[in-house]
N, C-alpha and C positions, 0 to 999 in steps of 0.2 A: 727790402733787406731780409726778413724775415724768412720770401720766398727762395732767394737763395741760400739761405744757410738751410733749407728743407733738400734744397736740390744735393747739395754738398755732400750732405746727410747722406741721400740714399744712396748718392755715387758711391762714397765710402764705404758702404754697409756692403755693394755689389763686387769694389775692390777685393772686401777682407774676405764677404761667406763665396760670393761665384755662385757655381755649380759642382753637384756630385759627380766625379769623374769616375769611368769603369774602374780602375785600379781600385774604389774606397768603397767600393760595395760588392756586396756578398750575390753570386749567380747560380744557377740552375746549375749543374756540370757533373763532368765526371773526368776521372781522372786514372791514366793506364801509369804505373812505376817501371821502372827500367826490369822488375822481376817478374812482370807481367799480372800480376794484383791488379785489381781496377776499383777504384772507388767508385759510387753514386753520393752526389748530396749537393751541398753550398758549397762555391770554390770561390775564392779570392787570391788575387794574383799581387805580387811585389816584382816588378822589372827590377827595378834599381835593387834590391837584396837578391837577388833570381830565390824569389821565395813564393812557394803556394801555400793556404790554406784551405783543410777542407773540411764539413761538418757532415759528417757521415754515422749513422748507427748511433747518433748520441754523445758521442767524442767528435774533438775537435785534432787535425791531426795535420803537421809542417810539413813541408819536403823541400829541400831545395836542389835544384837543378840536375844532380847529379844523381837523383830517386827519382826522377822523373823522365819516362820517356814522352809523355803523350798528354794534354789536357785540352778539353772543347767546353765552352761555357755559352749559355742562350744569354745576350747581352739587350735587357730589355731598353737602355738609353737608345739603341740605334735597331732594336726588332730586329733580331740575329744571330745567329750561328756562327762563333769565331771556335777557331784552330789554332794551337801552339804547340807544336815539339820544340824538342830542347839537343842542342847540333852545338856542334865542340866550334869555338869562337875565341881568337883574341880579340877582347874587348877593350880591354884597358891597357893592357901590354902587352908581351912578345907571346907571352904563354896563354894556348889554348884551353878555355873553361868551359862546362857545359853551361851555353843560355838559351836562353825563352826567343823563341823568336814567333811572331804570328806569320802564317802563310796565307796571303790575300788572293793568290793565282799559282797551281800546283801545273806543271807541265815540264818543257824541255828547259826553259827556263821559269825557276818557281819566284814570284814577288814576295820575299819577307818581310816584315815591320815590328819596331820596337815603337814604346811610345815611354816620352816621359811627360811629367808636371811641371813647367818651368812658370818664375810670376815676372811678368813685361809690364815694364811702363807703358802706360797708353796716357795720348797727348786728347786731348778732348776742348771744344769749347761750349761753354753753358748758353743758354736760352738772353742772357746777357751780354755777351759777346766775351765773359771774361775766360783765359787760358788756363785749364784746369791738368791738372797732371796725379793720375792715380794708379798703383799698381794692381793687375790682376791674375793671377792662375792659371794658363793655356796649355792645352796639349798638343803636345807639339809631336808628330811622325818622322822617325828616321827608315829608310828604306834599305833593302839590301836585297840582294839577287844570288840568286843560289842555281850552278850552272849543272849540265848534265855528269858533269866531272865532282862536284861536290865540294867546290870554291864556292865561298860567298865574299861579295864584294860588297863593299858599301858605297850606296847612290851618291851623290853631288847635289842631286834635282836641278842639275842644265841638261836642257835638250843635247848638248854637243855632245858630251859625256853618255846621257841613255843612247844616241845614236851609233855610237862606239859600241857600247854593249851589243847593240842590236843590227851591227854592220852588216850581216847579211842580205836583211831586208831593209834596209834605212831608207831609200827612196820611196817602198813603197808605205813604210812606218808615219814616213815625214808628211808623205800627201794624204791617209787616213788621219792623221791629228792635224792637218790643216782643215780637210773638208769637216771635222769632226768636232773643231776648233777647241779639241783637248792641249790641255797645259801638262807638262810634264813634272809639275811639282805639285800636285790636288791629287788624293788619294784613289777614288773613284775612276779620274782618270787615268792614272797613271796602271791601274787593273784592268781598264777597257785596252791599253795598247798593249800590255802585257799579254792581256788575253790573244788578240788580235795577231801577234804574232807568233806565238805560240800555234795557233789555226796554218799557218802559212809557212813556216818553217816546215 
């Protein structure tokens, strides 16, 4: 008994703390304003506020979306160089706002991404056999595709849907992610196809 109320314990404690997600830590960066100013310093990013932070010269200094053309930060959780402009978007409703989008593949067709913090039930069973259920923290990827025309669409993450996008080449899309045995909803893949056709277009 004892050892499962230890197990319980630690499940809960991984529920509540997780892990430190990019958004909640401070990175390397720098950052270009829509007036063409550029900061050096620590940038920390808000998707959901379209809000940056930056510690530059000793001040600490806001901007949201609409001061910002350009931000690149070295993101140590994944050893990396990330890219985000900020490109006029209805988000939430009819009307166009500037927001943050990251760009994972820049070409005829460019890969964008947002990312949020959402917390999911995850179903688990213990070393006991018994059914545990605890909530936790995931980041989750929304994708979007920005065409040579300067539409951005938002992904689905079905293959039928990216094939549509990518109707041009779609048989030879569909047999490089069969031999390649890429899924069209995993991030990494889904910038190898990007990529790939972008090459062949």
């Amino acid at each position: 008994m004892k050892g499962f109320l230890l197990l319980l314990l630690a499940v809960s404690s991984i529920g509540a703390n997780g892990q430190d997600f990019p958004s909640e830590l401070w990175h390397k960066g720098m950052v270009v304003l829509v007036n063409e100013d550029t900061l050096v310093g620590n940038v920390k990013y808000n998707l959901d506020q379209e809000l940056i932070q930056v510690e530059s010269g000793q001040k600490t200094y806001t901007f949201s979306g609409k001061k910002v053309f350009y931000f690149q930060i070295f993101d140590e959780t994944v050893d990396a160089y990330r890219e985000f402009y900020t490109l006029p978007y209805a988000l939430l409703n009819q009307y166009e706002t500037p927001v943050f989008f990251e760009v994972l593949v820049e070409g005829k067709l460019t890969l964008l991404c947002r990312e949020s913090i959402v917390t999911r039930t995850v179903n688990d069973t213990n070393p006991y056999g018994a059914m545990m259920s605890y909530s936790r923290n995931v980041l989750v990827y929304t994708y979007y595709f920005l065409d040579d025309k300067g539409r951005i669409t938002k992904y689905s993450l079905k293959k039928r849907d990216l094939l549509k996008v990518l109707a041009k080449r779609a048989g030879k899309i569909e047999e490089y992610m069969r031999v390649n045995r890429l899924k069209p909803d995993k991030r990494y893949d889904l910038s190898r196809i990007i990529s790939f056709y972008n090459g062949i277009i």
